[in-house]
C-alpha positions as CSV (number, residue, x, y, z in Angstrom):
1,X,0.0,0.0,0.0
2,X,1.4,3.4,-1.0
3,X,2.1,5.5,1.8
4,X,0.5,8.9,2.2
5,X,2.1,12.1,2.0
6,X,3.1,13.8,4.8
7,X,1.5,16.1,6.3
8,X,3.1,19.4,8.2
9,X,3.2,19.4,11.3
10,X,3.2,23.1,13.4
11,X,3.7,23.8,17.1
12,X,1.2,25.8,18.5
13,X,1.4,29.3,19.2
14,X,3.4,30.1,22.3
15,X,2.1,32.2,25.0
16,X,4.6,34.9,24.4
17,X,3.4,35.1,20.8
18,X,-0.4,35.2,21.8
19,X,0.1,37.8,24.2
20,X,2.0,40.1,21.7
21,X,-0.6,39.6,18.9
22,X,-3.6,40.3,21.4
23,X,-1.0,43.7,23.1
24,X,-1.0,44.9,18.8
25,X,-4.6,44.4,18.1
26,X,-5.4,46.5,21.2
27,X,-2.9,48.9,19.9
28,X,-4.3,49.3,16.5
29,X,-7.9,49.1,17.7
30,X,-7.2,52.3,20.1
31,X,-5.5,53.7,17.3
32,X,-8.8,53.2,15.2
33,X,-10.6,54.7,18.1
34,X,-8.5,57.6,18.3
35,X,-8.8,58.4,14.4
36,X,-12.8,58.2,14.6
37,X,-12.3,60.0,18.2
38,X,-10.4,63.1,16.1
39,X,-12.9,63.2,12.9
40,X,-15.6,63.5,15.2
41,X,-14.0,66.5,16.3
42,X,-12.9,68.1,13.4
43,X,-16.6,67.4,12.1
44,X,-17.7,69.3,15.5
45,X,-15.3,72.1,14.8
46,X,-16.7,73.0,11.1
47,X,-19.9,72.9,12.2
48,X,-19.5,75.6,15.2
49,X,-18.8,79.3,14.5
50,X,-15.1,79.7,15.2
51,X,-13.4,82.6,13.0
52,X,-11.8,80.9,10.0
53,X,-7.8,81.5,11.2
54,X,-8.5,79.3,14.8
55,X,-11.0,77.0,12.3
56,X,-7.9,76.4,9.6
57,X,-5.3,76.2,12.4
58,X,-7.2,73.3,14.5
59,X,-7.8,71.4,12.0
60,X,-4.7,71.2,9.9
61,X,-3.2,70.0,13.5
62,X,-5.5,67.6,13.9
63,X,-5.0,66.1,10.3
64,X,-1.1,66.0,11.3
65,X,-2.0,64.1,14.3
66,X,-4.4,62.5,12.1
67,X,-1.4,61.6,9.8
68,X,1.4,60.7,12.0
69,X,-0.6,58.0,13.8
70,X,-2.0,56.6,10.5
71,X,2.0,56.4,8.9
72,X,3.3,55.4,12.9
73,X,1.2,52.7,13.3
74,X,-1.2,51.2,10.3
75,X,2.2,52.1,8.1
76,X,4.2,50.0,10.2
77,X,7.0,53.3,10.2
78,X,7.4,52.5,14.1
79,X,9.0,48.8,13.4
80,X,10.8,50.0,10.6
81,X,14.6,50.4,10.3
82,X,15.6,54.2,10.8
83,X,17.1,54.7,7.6
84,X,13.1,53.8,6.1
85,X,11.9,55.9,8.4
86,X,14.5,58.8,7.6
87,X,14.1,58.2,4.1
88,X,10.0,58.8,4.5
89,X,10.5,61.8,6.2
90,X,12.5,63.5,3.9
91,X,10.7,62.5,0.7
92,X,7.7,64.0,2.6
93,X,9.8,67.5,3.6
94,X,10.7,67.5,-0.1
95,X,6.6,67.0,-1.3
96,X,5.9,69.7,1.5
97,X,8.4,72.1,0.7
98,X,7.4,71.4,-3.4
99,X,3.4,72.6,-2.6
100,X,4.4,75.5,-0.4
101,X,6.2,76.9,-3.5
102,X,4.0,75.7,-6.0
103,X,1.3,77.7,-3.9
104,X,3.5,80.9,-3.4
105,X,4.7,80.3,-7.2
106,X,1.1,80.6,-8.8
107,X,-1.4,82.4,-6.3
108,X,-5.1,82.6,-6.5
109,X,-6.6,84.2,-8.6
110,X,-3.8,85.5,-10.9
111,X,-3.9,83.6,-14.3
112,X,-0.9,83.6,-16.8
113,X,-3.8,84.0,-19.5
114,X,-3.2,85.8,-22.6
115,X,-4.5,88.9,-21.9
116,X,-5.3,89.8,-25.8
117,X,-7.7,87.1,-26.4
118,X,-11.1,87.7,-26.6
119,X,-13.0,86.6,-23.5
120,X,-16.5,84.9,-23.8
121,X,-19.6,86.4,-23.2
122,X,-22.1,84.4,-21.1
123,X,-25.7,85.6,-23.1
124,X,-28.0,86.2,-20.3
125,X,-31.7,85.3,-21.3
């Protein structure tokens, strides 16, 4: 009779192993908790008269908050090697740094438009 193939065999999980996969879904559930946690407040905040400088301020800090836990954590930056995680943070100064000139570079509401062309009349019925 042909013998059958072998099948794997696996140890079970240690206890050390369970306990750190139950400590990092608690992490990354409070972490999900925390994200909703800080939309709910930045929905709170639109909706309630502030003046728009205090309005713009609070919530670009809460979508850095926002974004630092989301690349930290879900990311996986935290258990990455320091050069990654160096090499992240500069590739986002240069992306920053590129938009804040971009934006001083062409502002609102100037247009590079050729001023001699005719413009188009909307007809107004």
């Amino acid at each position: 009779m042909p013998e059958s193939p072998a099948k794997a065999k696996f140890s079970p999980a240690s206890e050390a192993t369970l306990k750190g996969e139950s400590t990092r879904f608690f992490t990354f559930f409070n972490v999900i908790l925390t994200l909703i946690g800080l939309t709910f407040i930045e929905l709170i905040m639109i909706v309630l008269p502030f003046h728009q400088y205090v309005l713009l301020a609070g919530l670009l800090i809460l979508s850095v908050i926002k974004f630092i836990l989301v690349i930290w954590y879900f990311m996986h930056l935290r258990w990455d090697q320091l050069l990654l995680s160096a090499l992240f943070i500069l590739g986002l100064i240069l992306a920053t740094g590129t938009a804040i000139v971009l934006y001083f570079l062409f502002p609102a509401g100037e247009s590079a438009a050729n001023s001699e062309a005719p413009t188009v009349q909307q007809a107004t019925h």
